[in-house]
ZAMARGU-4260 file (C-alpha; in steps of 0.2 Angstrom, whole numbers, plus 5000, padded with zeros to 4 digits):
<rodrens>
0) 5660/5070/5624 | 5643/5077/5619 | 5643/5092/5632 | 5660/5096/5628 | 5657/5103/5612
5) 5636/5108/5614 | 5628/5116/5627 | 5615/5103/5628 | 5598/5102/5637 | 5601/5086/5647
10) 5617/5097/5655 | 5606/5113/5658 | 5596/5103/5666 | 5607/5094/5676 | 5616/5111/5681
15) 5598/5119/5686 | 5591/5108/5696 | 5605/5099/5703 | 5603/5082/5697 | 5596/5072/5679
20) 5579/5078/5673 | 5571/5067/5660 | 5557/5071/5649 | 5542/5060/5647 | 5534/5062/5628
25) 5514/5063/5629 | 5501/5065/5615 | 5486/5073/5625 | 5473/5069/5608 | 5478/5088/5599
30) 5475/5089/5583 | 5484/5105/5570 | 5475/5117/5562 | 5482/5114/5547 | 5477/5095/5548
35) 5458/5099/5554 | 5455/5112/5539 | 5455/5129/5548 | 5473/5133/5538 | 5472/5116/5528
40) 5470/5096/5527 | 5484/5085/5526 | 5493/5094/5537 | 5514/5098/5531 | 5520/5085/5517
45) 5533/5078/5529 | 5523/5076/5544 | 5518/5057/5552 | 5517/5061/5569 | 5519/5042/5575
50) 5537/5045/5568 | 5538/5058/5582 | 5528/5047/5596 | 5539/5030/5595 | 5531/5022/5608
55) 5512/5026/5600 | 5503/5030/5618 | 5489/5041/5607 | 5476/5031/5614 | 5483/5030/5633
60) 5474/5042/5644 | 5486/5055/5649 | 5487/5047/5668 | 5495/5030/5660 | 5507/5039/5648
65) 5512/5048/5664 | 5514/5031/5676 | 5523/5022/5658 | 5535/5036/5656 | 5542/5036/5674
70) 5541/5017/5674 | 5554/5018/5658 | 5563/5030/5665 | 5564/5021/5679 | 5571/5005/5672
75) 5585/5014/5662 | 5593/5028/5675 | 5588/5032/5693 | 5581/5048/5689 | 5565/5055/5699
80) 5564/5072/5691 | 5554/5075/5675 | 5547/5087/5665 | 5531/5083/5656 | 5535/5084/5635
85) 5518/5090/5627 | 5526/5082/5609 | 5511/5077/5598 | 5503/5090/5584 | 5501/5107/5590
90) 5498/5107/5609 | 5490/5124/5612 | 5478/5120/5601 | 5463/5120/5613 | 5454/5132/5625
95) 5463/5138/5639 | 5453/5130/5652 | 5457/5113/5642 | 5476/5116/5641 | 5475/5119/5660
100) 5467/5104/5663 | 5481/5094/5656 | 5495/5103/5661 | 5486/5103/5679 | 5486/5084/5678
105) 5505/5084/5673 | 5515/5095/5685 | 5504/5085/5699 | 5517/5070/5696 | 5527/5067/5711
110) 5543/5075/5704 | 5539/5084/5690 | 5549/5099/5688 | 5540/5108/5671 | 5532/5109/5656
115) 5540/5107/5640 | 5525/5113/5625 | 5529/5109/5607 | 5516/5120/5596 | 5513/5130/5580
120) 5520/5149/5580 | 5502/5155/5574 | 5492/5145/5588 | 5502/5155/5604 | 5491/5170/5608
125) 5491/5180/5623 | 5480/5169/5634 | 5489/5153/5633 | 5505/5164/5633 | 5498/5171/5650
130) 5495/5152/5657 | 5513/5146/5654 | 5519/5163/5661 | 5509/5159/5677 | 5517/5141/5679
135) 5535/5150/5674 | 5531/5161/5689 | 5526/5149/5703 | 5545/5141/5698 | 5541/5129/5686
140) 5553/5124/5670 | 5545/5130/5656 | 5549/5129/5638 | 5539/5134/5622 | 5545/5125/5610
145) 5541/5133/5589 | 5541/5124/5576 | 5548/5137/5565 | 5558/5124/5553 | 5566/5136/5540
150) 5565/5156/5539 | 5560/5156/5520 | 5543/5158/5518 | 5545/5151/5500 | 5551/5134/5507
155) 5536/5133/5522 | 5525/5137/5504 | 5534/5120/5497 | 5529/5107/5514 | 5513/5114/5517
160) 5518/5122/5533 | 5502/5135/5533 | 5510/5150/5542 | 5525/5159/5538 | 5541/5170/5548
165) 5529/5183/5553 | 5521/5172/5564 | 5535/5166/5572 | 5543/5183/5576 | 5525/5187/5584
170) 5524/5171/5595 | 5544/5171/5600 | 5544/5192/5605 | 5529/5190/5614 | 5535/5173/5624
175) 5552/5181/5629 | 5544/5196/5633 | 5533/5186/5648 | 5551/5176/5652 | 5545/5160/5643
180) 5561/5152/5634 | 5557/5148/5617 | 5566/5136/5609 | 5565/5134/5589 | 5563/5120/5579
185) 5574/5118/5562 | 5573/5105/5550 | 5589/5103/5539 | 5587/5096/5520 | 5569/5104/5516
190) 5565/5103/5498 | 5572/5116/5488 | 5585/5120/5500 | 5603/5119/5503 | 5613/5119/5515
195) 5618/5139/5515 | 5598/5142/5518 | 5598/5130/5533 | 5613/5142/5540 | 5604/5159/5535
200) 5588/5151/5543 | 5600/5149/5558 | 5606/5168/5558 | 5588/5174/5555 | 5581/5166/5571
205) 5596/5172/5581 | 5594/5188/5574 | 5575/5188/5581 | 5582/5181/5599 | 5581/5161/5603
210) 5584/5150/5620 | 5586/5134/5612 | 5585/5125/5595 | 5581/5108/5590 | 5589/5103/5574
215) 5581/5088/5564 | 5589/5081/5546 | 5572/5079/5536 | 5567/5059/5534 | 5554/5053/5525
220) 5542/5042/5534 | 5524/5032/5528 | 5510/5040/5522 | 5516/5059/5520 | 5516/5067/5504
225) 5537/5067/5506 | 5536/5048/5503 | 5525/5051/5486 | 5537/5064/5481 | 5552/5054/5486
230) 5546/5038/5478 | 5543/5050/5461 | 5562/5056/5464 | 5555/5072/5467 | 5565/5075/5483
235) 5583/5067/5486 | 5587/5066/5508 | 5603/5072/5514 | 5618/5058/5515 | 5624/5059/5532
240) 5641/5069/5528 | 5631/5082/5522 | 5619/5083/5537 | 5635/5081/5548 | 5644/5094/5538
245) 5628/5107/5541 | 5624/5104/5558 | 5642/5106/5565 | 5644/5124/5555 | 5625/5129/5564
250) 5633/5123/5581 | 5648/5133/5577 | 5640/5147/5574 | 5627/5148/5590 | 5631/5157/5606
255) 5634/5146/5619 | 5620/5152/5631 | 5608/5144/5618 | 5603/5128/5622 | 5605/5113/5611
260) 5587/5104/5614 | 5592/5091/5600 | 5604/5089/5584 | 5596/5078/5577 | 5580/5068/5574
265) 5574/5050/5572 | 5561/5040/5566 | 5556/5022/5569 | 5561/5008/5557 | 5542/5004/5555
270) 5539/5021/5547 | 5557/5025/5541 | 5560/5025/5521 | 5575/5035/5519 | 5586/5040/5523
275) 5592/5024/5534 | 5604/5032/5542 | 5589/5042/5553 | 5585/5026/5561 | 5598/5031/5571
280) 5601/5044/5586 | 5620/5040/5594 | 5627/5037/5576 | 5624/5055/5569 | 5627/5062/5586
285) 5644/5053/5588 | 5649/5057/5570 | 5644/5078/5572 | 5655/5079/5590 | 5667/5068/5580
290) 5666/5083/5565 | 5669/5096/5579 | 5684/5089/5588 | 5692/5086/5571 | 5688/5104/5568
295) 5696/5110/5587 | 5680/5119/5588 | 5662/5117/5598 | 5648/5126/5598 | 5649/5146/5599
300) 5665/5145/5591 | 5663/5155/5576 | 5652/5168/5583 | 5666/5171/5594 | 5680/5172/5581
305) 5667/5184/5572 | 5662/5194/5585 | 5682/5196/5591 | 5688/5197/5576 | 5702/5182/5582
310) 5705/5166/5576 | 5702/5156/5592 | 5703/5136/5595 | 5695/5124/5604 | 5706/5118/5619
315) 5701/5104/5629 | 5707/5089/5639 | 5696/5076/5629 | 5706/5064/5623
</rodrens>
């Protein structure tokens, strides 16, 4: 089982506010300053963001992506708390006053228990900072959510990516220091990498202080420059043993107060060219816990042994 072996959002959740909280994705029209030509065009070599954004609700005002993602929610569980997932390009991006709008318009859903932001680490500055502060304050679940990616500056070069680690260690220190949990996005199998720099990437951002991480296996989807460099046999994806392999030795080494947002990452067959194996969520998330239990071990369990110095196992009644 899942929580078992990773401290997972869903169970945090759960544990937090008493019963299931689901989140409800929403693209609220942002764009990225790397896409809009203050950092660059084209945005980063690997980035389609309908492969993020299944359902495609881009042109759905923000009201009916709210009413279509309880309905959904709805028809699969009996779940009547949500938190409102600002998912699509970089959604600090605006004025303040605009942010407030949306985020206004989205904690006024009957049962809405937060905000969940995905953004850029260089779009974060004080003011927005001090406007999710204010909703974390009045009791809401807030999350600011970086996408960080690797801790190498040469490989951020390599996608495009338009800021570097600085950035990051400015957005995440200020966030925590206002009590907003940050949680870090990591992609494993960039080009030019191995599996040891996803792992160092790993110890860097724990080093700088984390809440949570999202680990995604880079895929290559339609109309990036990934799929032109793929297509050249310029870049090679990870084969599912090797992604399985990495993301059980990063959840081994994580403290178990951190909070697994994700371990891995989809994209939709429509948009999908390789590898085929990330057309699938429960298959690489059944295969990593599979990995862990044949190891005895879940997530923390290294950083234990090294912090102890002891050689520890993994007990548990799981059959």
């Amino acid at each position: 089982m899942l929580s078992q072996r990773v401290h997972t959002f869903g169970q945090y959740l759960l544990n937090k506010h008493g019963e299931r909280v689901h989140k409800i994705a929403l693209d609220a029209g942002f764009t990225c300053p790397n896409r809009d030509g203050s950092k660059g065009i084209g945005g980063c070599t690997f980035c389609n963001n309908h492969s993020f954004s299944p359902n495609d609700r881009k042109s759905a005002p923000l009201a009916e992506q709210l009413a279509s993602g309880r309905r959904g929610i709805a028809r699969r569980t009996r779940a009547s708390k949500y938190l409102a997932y600002f998912q699509a390009y970089t959604n600090t991006y605006a004025q303040v006053d605009q942010l407030r709008a949306l985020y206004d318009q989205a904690l006024a859903v009957d049962g809405m228990v937060g905000l969940s932001v995905g953004t850029r680490p260089d779009c974060v500055p004080d003011r927005v900072l001090d406007l999710l502060a204010e909703y974390r304050d009045r009791g809401m679940e807030v999350w600011l959510e970086l996408g960080l990616q690797s801790a190498f500056d040469a490989s951020l070069a390599r996608v495009n990516r338009g800021h570097g680690l600085k950035e990051y260690i400015t957005a995440t220190l200020a966030a925590r220091q206002r009590g907003l949990p940050v949680c870090t996005h990591l992609i494993v199998g960039l080009p030019g990498e191995d599996p040891g720099e996803a792992l160092n990437s790993l110890d860097i951002v724990l080093d700088i202080g984390t809440d949570g991480l999202k680990l995604h296996p880079l895929h290559v989807v339609k109309g990036t420059q990934l799929a032109n460099q793929w297509r050249k046999g310029e870049y090679q994806p990870l084969a599912l043993t090797d992604y399985v392999a990495v993301a059980a030795d990063m959840i081994e080494r994580t403290p178990w107060d951190i909070v697994y947002h994700r371990i891995t990452g989809t994209a939709p067959a429509n948009l999908l060219l390789a590898p085929g194996w990330c057309a699938g969520k429960w298959p690489v998330v059944n295969a990593i816990v599979a990995e862990l239990k044949k190891r005895g071990s879940r997530q923390g369990q290294v950083f234990l042994r090294h912090n102890s110095g002891q050689e520890g196992v993994f007990n548990s009644d799981e059959s």
